[in-house]
N, C-alpha and C positions, 0 to 999 in steps of 0.2 A: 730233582729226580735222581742225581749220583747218589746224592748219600743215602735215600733210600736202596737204591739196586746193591752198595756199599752193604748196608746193612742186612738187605734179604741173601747177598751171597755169603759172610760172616756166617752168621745164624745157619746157612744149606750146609756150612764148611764144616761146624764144630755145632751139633744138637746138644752135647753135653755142656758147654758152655754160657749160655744165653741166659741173661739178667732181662727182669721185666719190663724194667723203660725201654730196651731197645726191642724185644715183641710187642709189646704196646704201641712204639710207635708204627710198626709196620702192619699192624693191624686197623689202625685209626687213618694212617696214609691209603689201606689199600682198601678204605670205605665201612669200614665196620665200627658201629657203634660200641660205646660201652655202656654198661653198667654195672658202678660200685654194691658194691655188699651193703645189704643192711642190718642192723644191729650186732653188729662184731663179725660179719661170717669175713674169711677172706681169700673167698674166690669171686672174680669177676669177670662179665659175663658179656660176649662178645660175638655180635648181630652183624649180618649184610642186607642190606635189602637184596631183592631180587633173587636172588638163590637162597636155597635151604642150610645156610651156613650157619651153628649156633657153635660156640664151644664156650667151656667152664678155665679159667685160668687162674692156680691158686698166685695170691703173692707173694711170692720166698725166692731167694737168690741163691743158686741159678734154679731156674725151672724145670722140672723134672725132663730128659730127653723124650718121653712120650705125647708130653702133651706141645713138645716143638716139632714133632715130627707128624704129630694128626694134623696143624697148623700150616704146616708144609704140604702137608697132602689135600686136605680140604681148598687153600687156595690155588692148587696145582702152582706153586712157588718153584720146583725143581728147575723150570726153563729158563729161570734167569740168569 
């Protein structure tokens, strides 16, 4: 559980910075499914159960600051 909380305050500290493995894991740690692209597309696509959470997440390094800041706001991530 450190190294996620590690990673979710990183990722709150600097939105411009954040490389896909480390949103990915904190996406998959904090319950949400993926699913890869199919036939060449590459955005991938990121499910909760239980609430209305969907987002699109292309994969390019680093991730654009908007779509880590909807991420942050969708999982209400600011509190940790």
């Amino acid at each position: 559980m450190a190294q996620l909380q590690k990673r979710i305050r990183k990722i709150i500290q600097n939105p411009k910075a954040v490389d896909f493995a480390n949103l990915q894991y904190v996406l998959i740690k904090l319950g949400c499914t993926e699913r890869q692209p199919k036939s060449g597309g590459s955005h991938y696509i990121y499910k909760r159960k239980g609430d209305n959470f969907t987002i699109s997440i292309p994969k390019k390094n680093p991730i654009k600051e908007n779509y880590v800041k909807n991420v942050i706001e969708l999982l209400g991530l600011e509190d940790y």
